[in-house]
N, C-alpha and C positions, 0 to 999 in steps of 0.2 A: 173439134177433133184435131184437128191443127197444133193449137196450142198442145195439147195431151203428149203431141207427138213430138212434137221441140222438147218439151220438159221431159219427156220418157232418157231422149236422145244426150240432152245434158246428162240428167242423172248416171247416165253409162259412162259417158266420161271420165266422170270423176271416180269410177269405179277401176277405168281400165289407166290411166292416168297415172304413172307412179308421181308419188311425191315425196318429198321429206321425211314427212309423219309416218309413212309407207313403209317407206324404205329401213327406217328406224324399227318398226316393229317387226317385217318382216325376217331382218338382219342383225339381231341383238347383237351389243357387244360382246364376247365371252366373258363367262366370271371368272372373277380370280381360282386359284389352285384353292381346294381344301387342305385346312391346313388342321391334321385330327393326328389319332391313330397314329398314320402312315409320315405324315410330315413331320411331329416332336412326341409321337406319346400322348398329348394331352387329350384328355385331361384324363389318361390313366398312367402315369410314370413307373408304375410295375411292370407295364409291358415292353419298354423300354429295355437293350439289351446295354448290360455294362461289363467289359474286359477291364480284367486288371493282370497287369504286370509284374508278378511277386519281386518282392526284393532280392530274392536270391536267382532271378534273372542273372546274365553279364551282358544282357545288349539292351538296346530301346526295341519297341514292337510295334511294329506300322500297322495303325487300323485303319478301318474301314469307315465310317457312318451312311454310306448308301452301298448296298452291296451289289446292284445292278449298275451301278455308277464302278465299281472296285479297280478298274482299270484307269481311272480318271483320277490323277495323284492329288486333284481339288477338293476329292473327298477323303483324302488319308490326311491322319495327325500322328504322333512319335508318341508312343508313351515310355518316361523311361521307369527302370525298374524300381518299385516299390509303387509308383502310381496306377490310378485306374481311369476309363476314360467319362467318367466326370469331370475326374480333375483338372483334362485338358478341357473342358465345354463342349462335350458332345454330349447329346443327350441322348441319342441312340444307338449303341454300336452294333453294327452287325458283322462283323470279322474281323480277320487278320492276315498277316502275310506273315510267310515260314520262308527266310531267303537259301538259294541254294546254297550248303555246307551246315548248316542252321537244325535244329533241333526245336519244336514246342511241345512241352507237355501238360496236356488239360486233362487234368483227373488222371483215370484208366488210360487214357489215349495218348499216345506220341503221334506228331506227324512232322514228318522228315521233307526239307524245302528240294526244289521251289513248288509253293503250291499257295493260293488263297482257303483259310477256315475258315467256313460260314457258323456263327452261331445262334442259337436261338433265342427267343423273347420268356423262353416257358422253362424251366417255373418258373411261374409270377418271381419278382424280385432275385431272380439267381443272379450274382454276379461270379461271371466265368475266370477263373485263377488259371493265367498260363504263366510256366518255369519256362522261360526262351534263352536256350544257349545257344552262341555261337563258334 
């Protein structure tokens, strides 16, 4: 009975015991960021937003590629007029900035600076034509 009770007592041990192995399973490393959809697009590149800057701009047009970031100038690039933001290697845009004095016009809509324009991913493949005077 003896013996029963020593080995009961070990096996507990090793129960209550952190160790290595333990501690690794208990405590995974985190995984990396998904990188889909929300990170580049892929693997659907229509849903991808793309700004372009008509040539008949007269200024460059600071975009965006994270639009929760759009304050963070790590995620603005220049597009000057007649490019789109392909061209610079974005692969996603999601806005723009209208500086104050500044004029953008997308389609129907004008918007008069300072302000950031968020645009959308829909429709599939629309790439957004903004005339930016300043």
């Amino acid at each position: 009975m003896r013996k029963i009770a020593v080995g009961l007592a070990a096996s507990a041990v090793l129960f209550v015991v952190p160790t290595a192995a333990n501690a690794a399973t208990a405590n995974p490393a985190p995984s990396p960021p998904d990188v889909g959809i929300m990170g580049e697009c892929s693997p659907y590149p229509l849903l991808c937003g793309v700004i372009r800057n008509l040539s008949s701009s007269n200024h460059g047009l600071r975009i965006t590629k994270a639009w929760g970031d759009r304050h963070d100038s790590g995620s603005w690039t220049t597009l000057a007029p007649g490019k789109n933001s392909r061209d610079s290697h974005v692969k996603d845009a999601d806005g723009y900035w209208v500086a104050r004095g500044c004029t953008a016009k997308q389609g129907i809509f004008e918007y008069k600076g300072p302000r950031w324009v968020k645009v959308s991913n829909l429709p599939l493949g629309t790439e957004w034509k903004v005339k930016y005077r300043c």
